[in-house]
N, CA, C and O of each residue as an XYZ file, in Angstrom:
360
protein
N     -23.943      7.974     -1.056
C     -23.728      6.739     -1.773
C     -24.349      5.613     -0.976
O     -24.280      5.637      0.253
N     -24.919      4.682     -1.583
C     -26.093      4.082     -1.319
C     -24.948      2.507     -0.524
O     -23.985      2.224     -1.237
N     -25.054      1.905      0.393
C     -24.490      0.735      0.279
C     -24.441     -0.055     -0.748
O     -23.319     -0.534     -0.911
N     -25.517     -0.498     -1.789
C     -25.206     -1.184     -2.559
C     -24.400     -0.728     -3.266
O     -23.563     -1.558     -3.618
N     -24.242      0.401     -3.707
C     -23.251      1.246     -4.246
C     -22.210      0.421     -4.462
O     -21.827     -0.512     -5.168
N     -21.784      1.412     -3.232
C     -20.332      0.802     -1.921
C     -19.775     -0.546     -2.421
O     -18.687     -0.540     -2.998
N     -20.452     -1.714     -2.239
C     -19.993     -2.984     -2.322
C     -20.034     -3.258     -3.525
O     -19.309     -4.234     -3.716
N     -20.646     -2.806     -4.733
C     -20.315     -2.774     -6.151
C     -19.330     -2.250     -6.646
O     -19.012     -2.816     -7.693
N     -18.618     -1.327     -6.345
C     -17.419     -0.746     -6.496
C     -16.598     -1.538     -6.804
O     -16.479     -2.358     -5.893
N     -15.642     -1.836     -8.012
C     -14.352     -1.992     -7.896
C     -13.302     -1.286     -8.065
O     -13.373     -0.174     -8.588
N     -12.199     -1.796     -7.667
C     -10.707     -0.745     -7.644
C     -10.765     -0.616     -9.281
O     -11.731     -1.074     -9.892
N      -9.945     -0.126     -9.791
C      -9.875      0.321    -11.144
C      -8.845     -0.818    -11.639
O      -7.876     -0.936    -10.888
N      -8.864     -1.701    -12.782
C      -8.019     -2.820    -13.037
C      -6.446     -2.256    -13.696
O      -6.257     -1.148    -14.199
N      -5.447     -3.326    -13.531
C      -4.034     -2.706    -13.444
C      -4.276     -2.494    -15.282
O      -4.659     -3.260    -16.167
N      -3.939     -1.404    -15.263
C      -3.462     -0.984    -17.354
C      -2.262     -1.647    -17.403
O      -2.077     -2.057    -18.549
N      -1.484     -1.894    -16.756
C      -0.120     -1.928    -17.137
C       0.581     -2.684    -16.215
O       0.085     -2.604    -15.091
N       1.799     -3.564    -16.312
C       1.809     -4.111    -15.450
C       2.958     -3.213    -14.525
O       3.765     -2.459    -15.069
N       2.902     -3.393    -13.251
C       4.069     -2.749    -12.439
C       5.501     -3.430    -11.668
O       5.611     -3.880    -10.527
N       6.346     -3.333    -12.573
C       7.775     -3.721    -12.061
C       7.862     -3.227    -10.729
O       7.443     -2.161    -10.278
N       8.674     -4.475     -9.969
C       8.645     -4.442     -8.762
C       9.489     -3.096     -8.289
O       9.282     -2.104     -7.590
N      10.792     -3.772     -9.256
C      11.841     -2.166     -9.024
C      11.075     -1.184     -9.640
O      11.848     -0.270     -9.927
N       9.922     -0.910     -9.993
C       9.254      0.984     -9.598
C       8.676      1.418     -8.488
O       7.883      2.347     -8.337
N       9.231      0.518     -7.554
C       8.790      0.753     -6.039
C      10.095      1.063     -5.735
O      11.054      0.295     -5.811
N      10.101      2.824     -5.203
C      11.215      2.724     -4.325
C      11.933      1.943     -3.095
O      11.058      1.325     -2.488
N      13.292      1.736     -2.472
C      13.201      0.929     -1.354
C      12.290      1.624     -0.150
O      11.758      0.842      0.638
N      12.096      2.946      0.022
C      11.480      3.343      1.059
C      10.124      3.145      0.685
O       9.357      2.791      1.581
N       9.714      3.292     -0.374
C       8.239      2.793     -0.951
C       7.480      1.241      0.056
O       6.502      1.087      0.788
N       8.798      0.204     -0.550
C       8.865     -1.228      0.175
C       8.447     -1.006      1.566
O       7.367     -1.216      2.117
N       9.806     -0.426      2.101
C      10.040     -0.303      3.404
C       8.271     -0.031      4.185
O       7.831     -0.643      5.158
N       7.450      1.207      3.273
C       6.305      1.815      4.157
C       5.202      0.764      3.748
O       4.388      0.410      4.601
N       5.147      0.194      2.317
C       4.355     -0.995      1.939
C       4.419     -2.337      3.350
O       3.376     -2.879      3.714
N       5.251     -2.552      3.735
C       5.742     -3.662      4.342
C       4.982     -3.258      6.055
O       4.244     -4.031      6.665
N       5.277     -2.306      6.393
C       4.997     -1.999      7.840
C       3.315     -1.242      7.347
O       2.835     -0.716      8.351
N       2.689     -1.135      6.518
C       1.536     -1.144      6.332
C       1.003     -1.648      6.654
O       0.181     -1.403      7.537
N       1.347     -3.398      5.664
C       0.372     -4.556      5.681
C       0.468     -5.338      7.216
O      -0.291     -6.180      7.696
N       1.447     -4.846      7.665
C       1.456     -5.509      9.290
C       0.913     -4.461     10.299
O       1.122     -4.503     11.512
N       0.230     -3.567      9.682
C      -0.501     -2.864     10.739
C       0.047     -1.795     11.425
O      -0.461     -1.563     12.522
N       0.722     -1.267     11.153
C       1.402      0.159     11.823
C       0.880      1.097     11.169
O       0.501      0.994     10.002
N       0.829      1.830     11.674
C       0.061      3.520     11.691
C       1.031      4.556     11.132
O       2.112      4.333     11.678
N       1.118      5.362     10.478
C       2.296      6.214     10.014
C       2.838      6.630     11.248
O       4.042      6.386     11.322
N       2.351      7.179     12.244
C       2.697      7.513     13.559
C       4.134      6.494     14.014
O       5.230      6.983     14.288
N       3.845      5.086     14.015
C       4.637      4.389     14.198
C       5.856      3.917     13.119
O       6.908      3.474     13.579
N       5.650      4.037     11.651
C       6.644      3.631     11.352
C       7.650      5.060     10.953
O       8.766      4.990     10.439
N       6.867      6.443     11.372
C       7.903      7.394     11.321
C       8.576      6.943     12.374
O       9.585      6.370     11.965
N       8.516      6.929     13.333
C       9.610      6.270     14.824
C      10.466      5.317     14.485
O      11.629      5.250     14.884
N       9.758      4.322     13.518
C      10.582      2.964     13.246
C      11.733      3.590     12.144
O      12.882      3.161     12.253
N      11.529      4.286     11.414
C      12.538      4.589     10.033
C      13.249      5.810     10.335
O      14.339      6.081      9.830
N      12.380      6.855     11.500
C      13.405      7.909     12.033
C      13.035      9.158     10.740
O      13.781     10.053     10.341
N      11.839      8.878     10.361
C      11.665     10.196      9.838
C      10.234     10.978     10.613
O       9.977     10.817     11.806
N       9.367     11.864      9.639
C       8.577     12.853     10.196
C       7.212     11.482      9.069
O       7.097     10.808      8.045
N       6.581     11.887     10.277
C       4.982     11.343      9.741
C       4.762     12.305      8.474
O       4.223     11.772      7.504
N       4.994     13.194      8.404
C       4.370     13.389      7.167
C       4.984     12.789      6.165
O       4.331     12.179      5.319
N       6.531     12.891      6.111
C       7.267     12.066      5.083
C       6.371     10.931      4.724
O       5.973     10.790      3.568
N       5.978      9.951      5.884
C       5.282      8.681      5.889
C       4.243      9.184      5.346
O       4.011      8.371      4.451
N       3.204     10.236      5.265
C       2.215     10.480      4.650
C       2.240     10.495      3.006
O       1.403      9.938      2.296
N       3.427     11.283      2.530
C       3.895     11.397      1.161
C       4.507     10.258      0.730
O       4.330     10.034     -0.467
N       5.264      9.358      1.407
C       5.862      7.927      0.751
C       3.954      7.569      0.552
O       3.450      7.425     -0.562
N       3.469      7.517      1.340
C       2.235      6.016      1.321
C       1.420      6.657     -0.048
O       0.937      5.961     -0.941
N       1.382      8.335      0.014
C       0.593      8.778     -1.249
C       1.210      8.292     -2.370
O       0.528      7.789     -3.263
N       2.458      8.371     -2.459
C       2.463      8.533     -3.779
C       2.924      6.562     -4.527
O       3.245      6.039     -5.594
N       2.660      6.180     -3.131
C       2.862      4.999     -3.690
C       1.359      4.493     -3.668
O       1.240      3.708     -4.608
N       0.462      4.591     -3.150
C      -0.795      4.587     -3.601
C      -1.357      4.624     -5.444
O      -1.766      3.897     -6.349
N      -0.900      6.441     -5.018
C      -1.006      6.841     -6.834
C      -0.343      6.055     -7.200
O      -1.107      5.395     -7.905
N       0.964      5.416     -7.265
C       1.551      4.745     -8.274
C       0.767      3.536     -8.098
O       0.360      3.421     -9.254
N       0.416      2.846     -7.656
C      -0.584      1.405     -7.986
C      -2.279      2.093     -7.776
O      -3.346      1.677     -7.325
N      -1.999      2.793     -8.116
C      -3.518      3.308     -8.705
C      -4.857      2.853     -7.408
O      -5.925      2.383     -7.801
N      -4.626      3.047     -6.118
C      -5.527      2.860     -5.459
C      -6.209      4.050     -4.638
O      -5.839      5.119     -5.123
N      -7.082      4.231     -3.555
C      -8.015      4.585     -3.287
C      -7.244      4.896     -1.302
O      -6.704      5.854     -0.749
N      -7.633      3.459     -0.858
C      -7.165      3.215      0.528
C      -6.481      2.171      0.437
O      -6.212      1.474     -0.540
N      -6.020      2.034      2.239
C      -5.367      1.120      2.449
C      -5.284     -0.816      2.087
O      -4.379     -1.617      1.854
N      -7.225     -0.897      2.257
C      -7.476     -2.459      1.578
C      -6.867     -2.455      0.307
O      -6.111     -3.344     -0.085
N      -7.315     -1.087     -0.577
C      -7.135     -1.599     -1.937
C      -5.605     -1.992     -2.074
O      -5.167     -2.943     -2.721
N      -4.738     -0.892     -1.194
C      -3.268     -0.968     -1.865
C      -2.747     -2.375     -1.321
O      -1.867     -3.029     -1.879
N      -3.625     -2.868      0.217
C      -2.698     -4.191      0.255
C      -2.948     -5.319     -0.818
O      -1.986     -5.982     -1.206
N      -4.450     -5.596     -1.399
C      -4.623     -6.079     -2.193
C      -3.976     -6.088     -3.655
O      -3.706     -7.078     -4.335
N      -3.830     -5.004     -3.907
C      -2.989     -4.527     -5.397
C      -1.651     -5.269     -4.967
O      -1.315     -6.242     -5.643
N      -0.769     -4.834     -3.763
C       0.181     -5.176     -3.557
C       0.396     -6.855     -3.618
O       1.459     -7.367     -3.970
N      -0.938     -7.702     -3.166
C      -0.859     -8.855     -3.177
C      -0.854     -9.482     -4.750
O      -0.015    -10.197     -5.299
N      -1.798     -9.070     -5.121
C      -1.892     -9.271     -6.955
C      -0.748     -8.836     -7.605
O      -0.217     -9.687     -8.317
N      -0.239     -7.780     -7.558
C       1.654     -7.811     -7.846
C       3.308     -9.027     -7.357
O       4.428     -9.380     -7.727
N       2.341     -9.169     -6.375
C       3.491     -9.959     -5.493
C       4.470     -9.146     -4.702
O       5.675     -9.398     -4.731
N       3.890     -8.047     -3.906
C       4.728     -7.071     -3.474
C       4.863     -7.720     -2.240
O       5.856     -7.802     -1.517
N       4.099     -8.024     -2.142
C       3.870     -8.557     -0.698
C       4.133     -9.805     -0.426
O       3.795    -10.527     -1.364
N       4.834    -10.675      0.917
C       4.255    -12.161      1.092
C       2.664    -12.617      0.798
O       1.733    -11.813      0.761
N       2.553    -13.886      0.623
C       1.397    -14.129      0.352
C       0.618    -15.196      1.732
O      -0.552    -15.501      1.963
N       2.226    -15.595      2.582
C       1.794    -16.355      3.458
C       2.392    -15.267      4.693
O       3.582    -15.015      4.886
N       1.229    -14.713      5.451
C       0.898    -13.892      7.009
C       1.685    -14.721      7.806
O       1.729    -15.868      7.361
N       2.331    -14.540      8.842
C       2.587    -15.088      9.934
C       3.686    -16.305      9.961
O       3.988    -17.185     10.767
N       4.080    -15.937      8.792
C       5.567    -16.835      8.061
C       6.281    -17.065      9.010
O       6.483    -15.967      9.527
N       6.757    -17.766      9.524
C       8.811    -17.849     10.062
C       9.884    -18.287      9.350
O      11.010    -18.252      9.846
């Protein structure tokens, strides 16, 4: 795939819209320590489960907002409002 490719690409647009409550709380929970940069490695330690668990929460909440990788899902997440919109809040 050609770079121009690449940067022509877009994510696939939302069909439908997604209620916040169809995010499980552990869904949240792995959404949240995503967008701040933790590694599944780390937030299995933080929540006290097995990385893979963390592998299967992040999939299938992926599939459920219909993305690809990690940019796309924080972005989707931002266009939902899953997310803060202001970084570095207090």
């Amino acid at each position: 795939m050609g770079v121009k490719t690449a940067l022509s690409r877009k994510i696939q647009p939302i069909e439908e819209e997604i209620d916040a409550d169809l995010l499980t709380p552990r869904q949240r929970d792995i959404l949240r320590l995503v967008s701040i940069g933790h590694t599944n490695r780390e937030i299995a330690e933080m929540l006290e489960i097995s990385v893979r668990t963390v592998e299967v929460h992040r999939f299938n909440l992926m599939r459920r907002l219909n993305v690809r990788n990690v940019a796309q899902l924080l972005r989707r997440a931002l266009q939902l409002g899953l997310l803060a919109r202001t970084f570095g809040a207090k």
